[in-house]
KEKE-3310 file (N, C-alpha, C; in steps of 0.2 Angstrom, whole numbers, plus 5000, padded with zeros to 4 digits):
npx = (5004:5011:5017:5013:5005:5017:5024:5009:5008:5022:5019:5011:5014:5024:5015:5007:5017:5022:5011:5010:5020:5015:5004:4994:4985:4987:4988:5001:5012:5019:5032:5034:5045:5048:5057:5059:5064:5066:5068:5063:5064:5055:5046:5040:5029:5038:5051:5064:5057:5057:5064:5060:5055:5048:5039:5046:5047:5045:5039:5028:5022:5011:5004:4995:4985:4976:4969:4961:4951:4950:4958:4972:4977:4990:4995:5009:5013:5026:5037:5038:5037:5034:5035:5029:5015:5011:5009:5003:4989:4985:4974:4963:4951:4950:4962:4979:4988:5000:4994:4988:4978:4972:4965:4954:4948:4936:4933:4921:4915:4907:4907:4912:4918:4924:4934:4936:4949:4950:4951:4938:4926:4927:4929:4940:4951:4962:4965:4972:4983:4996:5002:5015:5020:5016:5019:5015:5014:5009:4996:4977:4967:4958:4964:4976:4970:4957:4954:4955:4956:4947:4938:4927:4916:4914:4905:4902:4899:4904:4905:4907:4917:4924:4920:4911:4905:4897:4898:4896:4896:4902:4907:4917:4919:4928:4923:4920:4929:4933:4935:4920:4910:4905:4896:4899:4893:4894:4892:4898:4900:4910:4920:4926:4929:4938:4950:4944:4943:4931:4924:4912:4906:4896:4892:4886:4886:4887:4890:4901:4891:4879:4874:4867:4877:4882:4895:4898:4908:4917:4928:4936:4946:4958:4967:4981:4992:5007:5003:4992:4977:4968:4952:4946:4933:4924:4912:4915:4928:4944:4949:4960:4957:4940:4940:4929:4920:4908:4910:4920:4931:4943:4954:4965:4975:4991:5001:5017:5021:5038:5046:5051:5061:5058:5045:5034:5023:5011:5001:4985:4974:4962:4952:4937:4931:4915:4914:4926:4938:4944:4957:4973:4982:4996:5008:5020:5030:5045:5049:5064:5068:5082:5087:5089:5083:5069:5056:5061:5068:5067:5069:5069:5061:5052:5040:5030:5017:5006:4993:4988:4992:5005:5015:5030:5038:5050:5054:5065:5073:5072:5067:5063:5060:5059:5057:5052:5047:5061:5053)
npy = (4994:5007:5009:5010:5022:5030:5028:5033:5046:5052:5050:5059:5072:5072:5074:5084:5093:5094:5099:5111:5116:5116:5125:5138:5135:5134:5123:5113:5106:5102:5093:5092:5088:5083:5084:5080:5082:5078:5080:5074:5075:5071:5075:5068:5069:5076:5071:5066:5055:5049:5050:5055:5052:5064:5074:5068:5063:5058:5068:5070:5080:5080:5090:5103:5109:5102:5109:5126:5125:5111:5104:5097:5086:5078:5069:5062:5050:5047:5039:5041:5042:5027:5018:5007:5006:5013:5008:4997:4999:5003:5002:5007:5014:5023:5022:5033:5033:5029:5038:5053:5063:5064:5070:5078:5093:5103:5119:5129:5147:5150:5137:5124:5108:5095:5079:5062:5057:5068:5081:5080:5089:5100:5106:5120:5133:5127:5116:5122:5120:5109:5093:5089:5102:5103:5103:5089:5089:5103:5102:5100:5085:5083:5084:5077:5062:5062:5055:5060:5060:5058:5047:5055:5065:5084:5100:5115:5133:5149:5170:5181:5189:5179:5180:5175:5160:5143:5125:5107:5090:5073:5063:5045:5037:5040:5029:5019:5000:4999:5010:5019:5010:5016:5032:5051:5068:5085:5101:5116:5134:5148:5163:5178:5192:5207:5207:5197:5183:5168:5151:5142:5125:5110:5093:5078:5061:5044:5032:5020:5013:5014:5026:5043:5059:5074:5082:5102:5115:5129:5141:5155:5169:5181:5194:5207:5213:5212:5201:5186:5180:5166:5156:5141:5133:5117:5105:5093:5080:5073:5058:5042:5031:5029:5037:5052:5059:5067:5082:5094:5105:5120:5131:5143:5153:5163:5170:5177:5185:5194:5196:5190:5179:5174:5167:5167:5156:5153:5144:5139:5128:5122:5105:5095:5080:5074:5064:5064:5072:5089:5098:5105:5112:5119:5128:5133:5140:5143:5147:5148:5154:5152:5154:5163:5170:5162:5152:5139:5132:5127:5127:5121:5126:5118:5121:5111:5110:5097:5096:5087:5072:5078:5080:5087:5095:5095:5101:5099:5103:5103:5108:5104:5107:5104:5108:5101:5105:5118:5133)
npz = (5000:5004:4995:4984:4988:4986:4974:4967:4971:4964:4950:4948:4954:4941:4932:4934:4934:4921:4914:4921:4913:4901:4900:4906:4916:4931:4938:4947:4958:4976:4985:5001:5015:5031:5044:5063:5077:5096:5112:5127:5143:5156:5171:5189:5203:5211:5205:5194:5182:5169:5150:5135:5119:5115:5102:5091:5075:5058:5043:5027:5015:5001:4992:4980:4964:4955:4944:4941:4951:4957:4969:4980:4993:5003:5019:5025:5038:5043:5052:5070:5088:5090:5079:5072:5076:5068:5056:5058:5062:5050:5044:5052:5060:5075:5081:5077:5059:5048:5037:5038:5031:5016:5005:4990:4986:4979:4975:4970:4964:4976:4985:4990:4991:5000:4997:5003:5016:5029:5042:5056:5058:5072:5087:5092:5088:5094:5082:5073:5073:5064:5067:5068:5070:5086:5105:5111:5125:5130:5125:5123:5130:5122:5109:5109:5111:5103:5088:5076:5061:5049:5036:5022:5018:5014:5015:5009:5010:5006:5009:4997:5000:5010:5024:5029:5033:5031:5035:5033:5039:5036:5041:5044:5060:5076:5084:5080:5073:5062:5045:5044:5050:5060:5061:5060:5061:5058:5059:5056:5060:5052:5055:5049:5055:5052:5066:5073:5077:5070:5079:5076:5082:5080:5083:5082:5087:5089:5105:5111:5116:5111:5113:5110:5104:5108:5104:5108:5101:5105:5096:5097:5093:5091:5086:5087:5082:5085:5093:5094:5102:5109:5113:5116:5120:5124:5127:5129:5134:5131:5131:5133:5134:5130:5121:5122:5133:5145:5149:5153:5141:5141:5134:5133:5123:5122:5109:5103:5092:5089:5079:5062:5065:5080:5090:5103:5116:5127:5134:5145:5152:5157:5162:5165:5171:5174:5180:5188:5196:5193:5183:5180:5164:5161:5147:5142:5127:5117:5101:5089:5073:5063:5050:5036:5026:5029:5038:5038:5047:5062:5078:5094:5111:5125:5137:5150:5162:5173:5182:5186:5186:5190:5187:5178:5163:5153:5133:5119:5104:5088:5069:5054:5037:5022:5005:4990:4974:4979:4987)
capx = (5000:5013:5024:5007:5005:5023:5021:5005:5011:5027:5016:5004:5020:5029:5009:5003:5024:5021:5003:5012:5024:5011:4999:4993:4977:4987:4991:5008:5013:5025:5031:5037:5049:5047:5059:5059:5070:5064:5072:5057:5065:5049:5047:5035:5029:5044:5058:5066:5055:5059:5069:5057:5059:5044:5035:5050:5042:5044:5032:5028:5016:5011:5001:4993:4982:4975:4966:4961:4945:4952:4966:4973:4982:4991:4999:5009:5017:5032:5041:5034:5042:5032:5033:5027:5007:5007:5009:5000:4984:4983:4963:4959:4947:4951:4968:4980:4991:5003:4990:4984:4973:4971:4958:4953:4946:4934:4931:4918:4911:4905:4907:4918:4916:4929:4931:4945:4951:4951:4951:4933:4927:4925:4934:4940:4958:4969:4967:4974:4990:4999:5003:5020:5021:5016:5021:5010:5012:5005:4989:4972:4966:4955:4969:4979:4970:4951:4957:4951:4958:4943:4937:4922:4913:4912:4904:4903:4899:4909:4901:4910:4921:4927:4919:4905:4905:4894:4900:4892:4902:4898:4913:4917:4917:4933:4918:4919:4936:4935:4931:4911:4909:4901:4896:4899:4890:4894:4889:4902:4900:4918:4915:4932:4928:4944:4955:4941:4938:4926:4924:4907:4905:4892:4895:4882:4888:4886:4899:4900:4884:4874:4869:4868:4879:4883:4900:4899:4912:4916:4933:4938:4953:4958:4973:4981:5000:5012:5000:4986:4976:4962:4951:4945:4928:4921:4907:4921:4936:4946:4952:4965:4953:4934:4939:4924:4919:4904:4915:4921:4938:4945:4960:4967:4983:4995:5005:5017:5028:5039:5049:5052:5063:5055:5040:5031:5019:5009:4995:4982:4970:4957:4947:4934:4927:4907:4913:4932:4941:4946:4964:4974:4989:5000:5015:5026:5036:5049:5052:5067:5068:5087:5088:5091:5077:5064:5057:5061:5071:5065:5073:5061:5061:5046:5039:5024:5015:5000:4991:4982:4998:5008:5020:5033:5039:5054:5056:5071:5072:5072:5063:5065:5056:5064:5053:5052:5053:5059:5050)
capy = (5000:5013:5008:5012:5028:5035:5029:5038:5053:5052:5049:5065:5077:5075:5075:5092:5098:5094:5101:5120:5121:5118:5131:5143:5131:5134:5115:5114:5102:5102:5089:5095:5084:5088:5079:5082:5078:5082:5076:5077:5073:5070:5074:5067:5069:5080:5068:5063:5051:5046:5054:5051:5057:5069:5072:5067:5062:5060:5067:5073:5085:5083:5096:5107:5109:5100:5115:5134:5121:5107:5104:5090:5088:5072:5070:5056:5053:5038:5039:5042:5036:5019:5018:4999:5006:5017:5004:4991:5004:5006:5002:5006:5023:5023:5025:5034:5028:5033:5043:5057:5066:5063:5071:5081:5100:5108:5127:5132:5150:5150:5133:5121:5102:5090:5071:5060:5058:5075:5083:5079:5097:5101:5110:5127:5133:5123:5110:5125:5119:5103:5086:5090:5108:5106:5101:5086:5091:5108:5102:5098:5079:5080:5084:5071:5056:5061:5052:5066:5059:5052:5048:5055:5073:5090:5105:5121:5140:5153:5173:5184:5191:5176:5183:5169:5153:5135:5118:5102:5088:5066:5055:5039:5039:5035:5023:5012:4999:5002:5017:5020:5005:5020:5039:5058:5072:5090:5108:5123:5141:5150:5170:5183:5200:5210:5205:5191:5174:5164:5143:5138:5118:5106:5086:5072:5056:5037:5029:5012:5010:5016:5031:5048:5063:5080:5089:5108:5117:5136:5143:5163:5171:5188:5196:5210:5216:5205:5194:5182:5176:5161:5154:5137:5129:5109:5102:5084:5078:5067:5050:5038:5024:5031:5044:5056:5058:5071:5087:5102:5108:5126:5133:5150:5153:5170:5168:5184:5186:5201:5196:5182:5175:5172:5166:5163:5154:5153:5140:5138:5125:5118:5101:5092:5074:5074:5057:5063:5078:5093:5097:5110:5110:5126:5126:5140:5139:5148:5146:5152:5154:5157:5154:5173:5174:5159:5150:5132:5129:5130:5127:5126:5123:5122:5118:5110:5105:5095:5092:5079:5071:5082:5079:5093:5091:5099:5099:5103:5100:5105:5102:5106:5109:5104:5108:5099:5107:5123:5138)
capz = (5000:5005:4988:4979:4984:4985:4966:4962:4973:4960:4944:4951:4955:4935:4928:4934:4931:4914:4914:4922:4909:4893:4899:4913:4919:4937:4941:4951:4966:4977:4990:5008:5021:5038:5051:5068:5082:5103:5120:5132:5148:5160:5181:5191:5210:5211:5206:5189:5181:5161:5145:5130:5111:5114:5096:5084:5070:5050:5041:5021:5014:4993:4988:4973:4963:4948:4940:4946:4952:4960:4972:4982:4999:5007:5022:5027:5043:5041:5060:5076:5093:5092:5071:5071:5077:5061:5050:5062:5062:5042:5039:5059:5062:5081:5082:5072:5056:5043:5032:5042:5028:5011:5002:4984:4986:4974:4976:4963:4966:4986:4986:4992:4993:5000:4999:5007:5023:5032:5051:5059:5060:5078:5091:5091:5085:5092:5079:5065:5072:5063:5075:5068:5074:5091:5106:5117:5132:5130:5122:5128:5130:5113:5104:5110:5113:5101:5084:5072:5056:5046:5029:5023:5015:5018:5010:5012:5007:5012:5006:4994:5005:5014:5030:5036:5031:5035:5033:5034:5037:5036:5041:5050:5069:5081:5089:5074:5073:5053:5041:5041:5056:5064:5060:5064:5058:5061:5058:5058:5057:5054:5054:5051:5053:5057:5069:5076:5071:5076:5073:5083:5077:5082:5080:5082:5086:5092:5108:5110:5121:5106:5114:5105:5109:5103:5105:5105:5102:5104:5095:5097:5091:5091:5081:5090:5081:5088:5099:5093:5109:5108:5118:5114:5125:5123:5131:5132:5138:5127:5135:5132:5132:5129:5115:5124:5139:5146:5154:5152:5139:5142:5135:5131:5119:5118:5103:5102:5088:5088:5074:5058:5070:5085:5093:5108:5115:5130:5136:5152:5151:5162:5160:5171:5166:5175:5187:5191:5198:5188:5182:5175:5160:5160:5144:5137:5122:5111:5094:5084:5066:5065:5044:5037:5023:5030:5043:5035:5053:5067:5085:5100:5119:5129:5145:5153:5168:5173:5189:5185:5185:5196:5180:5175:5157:5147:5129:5114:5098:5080:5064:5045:5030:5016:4998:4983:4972:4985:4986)
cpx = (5004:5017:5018:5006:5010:5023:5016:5006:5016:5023:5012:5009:5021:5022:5009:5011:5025:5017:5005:5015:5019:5008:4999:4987:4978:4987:4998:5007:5018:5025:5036:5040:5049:5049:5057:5062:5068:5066:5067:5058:5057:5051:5040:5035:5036:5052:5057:5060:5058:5062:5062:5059:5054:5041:5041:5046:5046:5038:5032:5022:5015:5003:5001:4987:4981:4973:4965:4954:4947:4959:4964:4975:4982:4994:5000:5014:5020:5034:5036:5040:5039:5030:5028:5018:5005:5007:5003:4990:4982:4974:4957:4958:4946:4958:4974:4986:4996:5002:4985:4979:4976:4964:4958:4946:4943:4928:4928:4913:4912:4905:4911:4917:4922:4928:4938:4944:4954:4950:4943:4934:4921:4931:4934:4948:4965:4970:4968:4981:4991:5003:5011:5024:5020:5019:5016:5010:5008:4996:4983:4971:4962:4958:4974:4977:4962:4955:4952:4953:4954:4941:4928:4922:4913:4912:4902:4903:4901:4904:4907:4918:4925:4926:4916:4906:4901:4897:4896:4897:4899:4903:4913:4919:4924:4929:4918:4928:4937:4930:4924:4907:4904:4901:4898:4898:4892:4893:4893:4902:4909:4913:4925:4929:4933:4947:4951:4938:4934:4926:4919:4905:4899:4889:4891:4886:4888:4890:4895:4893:4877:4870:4872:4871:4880:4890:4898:4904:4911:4924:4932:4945:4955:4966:4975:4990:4999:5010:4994:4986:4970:4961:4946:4939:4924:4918:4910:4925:4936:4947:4955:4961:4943:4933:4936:4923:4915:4909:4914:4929:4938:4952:4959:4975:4986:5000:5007:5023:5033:5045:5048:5056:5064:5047:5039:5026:5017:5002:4992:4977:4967:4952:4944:4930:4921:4910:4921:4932:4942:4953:4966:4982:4991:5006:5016:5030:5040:5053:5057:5067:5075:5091:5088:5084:5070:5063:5057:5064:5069:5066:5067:5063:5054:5048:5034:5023:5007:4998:4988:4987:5004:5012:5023:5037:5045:5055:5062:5071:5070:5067:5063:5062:5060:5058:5057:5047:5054:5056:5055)
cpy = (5006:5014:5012:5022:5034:5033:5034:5046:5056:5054:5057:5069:5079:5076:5083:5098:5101:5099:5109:5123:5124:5123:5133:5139:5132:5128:5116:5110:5103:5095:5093:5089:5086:5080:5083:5080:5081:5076:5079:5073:5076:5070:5075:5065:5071:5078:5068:5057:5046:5053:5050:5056:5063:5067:5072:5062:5062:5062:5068:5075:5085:5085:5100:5105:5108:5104:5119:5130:5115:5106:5098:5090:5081:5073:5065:5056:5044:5036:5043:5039:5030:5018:5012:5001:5013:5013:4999:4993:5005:5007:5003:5015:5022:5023:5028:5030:5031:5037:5047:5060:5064:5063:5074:5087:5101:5113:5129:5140:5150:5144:5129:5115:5098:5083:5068:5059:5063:5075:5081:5087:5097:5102:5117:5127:5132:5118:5115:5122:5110:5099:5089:5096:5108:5101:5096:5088:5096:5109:5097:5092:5077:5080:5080:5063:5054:5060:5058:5067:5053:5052:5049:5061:5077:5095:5111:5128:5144:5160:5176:5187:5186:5176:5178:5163:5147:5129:5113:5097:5078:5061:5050:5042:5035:5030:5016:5009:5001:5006:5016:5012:5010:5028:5046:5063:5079:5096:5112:5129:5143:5159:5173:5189:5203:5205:5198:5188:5171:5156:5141:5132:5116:5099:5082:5066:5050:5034:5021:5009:5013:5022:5039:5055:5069:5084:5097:5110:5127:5139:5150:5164:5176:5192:5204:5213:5210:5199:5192:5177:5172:5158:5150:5134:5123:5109:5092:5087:5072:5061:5046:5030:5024:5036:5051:5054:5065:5077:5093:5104:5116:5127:5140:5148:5159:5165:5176:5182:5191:5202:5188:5177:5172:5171:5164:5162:5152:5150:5138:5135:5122:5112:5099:5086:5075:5070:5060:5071:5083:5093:5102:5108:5118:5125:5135:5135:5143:5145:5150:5150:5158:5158:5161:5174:5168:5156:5141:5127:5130:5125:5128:5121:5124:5119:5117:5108:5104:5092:5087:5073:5071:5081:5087:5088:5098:5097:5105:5100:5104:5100:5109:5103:5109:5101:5107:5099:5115:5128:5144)
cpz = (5000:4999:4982:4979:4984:4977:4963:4963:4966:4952:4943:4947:4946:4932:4930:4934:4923:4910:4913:4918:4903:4894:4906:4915:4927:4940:4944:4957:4968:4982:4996:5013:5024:5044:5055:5073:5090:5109:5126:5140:5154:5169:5183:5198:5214:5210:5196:5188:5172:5157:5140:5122:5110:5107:5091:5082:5063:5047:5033:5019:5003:4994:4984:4970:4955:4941:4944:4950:4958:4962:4977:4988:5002:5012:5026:5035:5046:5047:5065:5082:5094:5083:5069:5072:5071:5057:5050:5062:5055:5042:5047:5058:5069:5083:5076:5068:5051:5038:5039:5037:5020:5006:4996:4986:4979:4975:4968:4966:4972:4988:4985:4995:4993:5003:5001:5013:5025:5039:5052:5060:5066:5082:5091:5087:5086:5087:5070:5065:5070:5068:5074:5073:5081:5099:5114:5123:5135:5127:5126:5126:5124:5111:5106:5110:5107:5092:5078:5064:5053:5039:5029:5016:5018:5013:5013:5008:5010:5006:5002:4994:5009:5021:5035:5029:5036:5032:5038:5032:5040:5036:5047:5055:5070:5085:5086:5074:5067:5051:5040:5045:5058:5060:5063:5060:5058:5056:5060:5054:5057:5052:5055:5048:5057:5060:5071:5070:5078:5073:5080:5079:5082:5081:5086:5081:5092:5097:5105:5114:5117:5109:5110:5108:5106:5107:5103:5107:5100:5101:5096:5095:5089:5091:5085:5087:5082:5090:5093:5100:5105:5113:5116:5121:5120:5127:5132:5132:5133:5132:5131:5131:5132:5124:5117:5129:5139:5150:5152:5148:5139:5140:5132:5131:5119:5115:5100:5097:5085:5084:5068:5061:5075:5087:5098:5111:5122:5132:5143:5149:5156:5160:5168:5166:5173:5180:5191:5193:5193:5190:5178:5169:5158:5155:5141:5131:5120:5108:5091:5077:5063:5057:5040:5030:5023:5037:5041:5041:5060:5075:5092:5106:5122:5135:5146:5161:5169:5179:5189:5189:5187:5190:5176:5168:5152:5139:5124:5110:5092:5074:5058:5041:5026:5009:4992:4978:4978:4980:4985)
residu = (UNK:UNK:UNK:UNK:UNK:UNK:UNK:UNK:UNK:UNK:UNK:UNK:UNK:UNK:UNK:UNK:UNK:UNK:UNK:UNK:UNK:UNK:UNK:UNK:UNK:UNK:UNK:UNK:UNK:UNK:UNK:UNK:UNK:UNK:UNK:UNK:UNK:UNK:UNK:UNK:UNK:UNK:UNK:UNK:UNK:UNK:UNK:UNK:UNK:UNK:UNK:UNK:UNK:UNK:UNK:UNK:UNK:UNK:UNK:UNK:UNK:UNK:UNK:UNK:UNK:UNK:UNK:UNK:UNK:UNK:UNK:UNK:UNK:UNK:UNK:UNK:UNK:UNK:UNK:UNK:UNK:UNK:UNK:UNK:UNK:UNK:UNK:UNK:UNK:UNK:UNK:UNK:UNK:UNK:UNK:UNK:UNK:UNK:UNK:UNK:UNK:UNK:UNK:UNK:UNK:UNK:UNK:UNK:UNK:UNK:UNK:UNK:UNK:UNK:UNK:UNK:UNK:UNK:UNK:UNK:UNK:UNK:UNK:UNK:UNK:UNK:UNK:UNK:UNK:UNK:UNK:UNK:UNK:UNK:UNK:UNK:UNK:UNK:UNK:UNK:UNK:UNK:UNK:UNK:UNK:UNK:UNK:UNK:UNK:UNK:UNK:UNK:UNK:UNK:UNK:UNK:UNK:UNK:UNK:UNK:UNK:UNK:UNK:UNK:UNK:UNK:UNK:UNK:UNK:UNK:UNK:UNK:UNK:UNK:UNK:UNK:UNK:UNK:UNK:UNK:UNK:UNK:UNK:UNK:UNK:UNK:UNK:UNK:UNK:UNK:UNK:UNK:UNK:UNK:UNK:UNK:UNK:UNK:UNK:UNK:UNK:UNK:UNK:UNK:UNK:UNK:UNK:UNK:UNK:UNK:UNK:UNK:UNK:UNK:UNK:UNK:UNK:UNK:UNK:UNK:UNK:UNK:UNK:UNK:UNK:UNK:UNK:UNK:UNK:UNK:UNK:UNK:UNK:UNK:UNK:UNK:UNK:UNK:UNK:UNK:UNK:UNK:UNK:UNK:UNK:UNK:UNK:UNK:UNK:UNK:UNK:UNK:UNK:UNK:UNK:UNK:UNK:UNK:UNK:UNK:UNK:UNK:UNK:UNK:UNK:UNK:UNK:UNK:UNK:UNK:UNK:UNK:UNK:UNK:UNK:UNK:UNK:UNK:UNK:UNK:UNK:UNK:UNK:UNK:UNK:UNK:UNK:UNK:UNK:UNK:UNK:UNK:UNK:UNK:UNK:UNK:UNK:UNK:UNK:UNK:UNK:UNK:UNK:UNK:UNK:UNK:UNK:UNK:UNK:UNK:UNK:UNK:UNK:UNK:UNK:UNK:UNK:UNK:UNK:UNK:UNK:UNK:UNK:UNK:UNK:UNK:UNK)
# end
């Protein structure tokens, strides 16, 4: 299977290269590598506890666009620190696998219909960032443990301006062991006006006790110069072994950039699951970008902690963007 589609990826790439020289139709792909390397020494109950690889990772990104109509987006993801359950996972909708998204896009007018295996729209704005980019420790338990990588449809009108948009959206459920085992449905508004966004979703779906549930989500995001703050609320809590759970997700992000350079990144989160305790996740980060005319490198430390867990967490580590063909 992976031989096949590093093949048709290959076949794709020199077709729509071909396609860019003969005419202007606007076809062009590119493909992206994206190592990553992290030393995520772990402390817990006040002592030394483990050294793990953090989120090193391989991953690669091919995308373009077939016509000014139809466009494409893959993204695969080869290494991990336990590689052997990406491979082992291929044809499972419950946990993740070496193909995170793979879908074909067609933007006609105000209308926008995507098929393939896409994100599960639901959440708020932490799920703009890439698994690659960021770092576990500092994310909430949907985004770590709510498998959100499914096949299915989604359509969508957005207004002339680009300002309001609706989507409606029909793919298999993390409930079900394989693709369309089970379902999930959802409805999201996106709205940019000025500096603020907004992403409020609404997602119907089945657990394993056949009973019917409805995640709401509320995203916010609010552009400010140098900073972008956001404040993401769920009506769940992820879990490591239930996907969902009835609760409460809360977090708020500052995200200041006060140059191409640098970045930093501030997180506070709160959950509660309905039968357990509450618990908070505090992280900071900083990004450097230390390449003189891109950000293709990027250098980053963070830090986290989680009461849940009593669990303090450092991380370091690097990770590179290398385009084919470069930009």
């Amino acid at each position: 299977m992976k031989r096949l589609v590093v093949l048709a990826a290959s076949i794709l790439l020199c077709t729509l290269a071909q396609a860019q020289e003969a005419d202007d139709s606007g076809a062009g792909a590119g493909i992206t590598i994206i190592p990553r390397v992290d030393v995520n020494p772990v402390f817990r109950n006040g002592g030394y506890d483990e050294v793990t690889l953090g989120n090193s990772s391989l991953y690669s990104l091919f995308e373009g666009n077939i016509s000014d109509k139809l466009s494409f987006s893959v993204c695969n993801h080869w290494l991990s620190d336990e590689p052997k359950y990406l491979y082992q996972n291929t044809w499972r909708s419950d946990d993740v696998n070496w193909c995170d998204w793979a879908y074909l896009e067609c933007a006609t007018g105000n209308f926008i219909l995507t098929a393939g295996k896409q994100v599960v729209t639901f959440g708020g704005f932490e799920l703009d960032n890439n698994d690659y980019e960021i770092h576990w420790d500092m994310m909430s338990s949907l985004y770590n443990h709510f498998q959100c990588y499914q096949w299915g449809l989604k359509a969508g009108w957005m207004n002339d301006s680009e300002s309001t948009g609706m989507f409606v959206q029909a793919v298999s459920s993390p409930f079900g062991e394989r693709p369309f085992d089970a379902m999930m449905y959802s409805l999201q508004y996106q709205g940019n006006y000025g500096p603020l966004g907004l992403l409020y979703s609404s997602t119907l779906f089945k657990d394993c006790d056949d009973e019917y549930h409805c995640m709401v989500s509320l995203g916010h995001n609010l552009e400010l110069g140098d900073w972008n703050i956001s404040l993401d609320v769920t009506n769940m809590v992820g879990n490591e072994y239930f996907n969902l759970l009835k609760g409460i997700t809360a977090f708020t992000t500052a995200n200041y950039s006060p140059s191409d350079k640098w970045e930093f990144i501030g997180r506070c989160g709160y959950e509660k699951v309905s039968a357990y305790k509450e618990h908070m996740i505090f992280g900071a980060a900083a990004h450097w970008f230390p390449l003189r005319e891109s950000q293709d490198l990027r250098i980053h430390a963070a830090a986290a902690y989680n009461t849940m867990y009593k669990s303090a967490s450092l991380t370091l580590g690097a990770m590179f963007y290398l385009h084919i063909p470069r930009r």
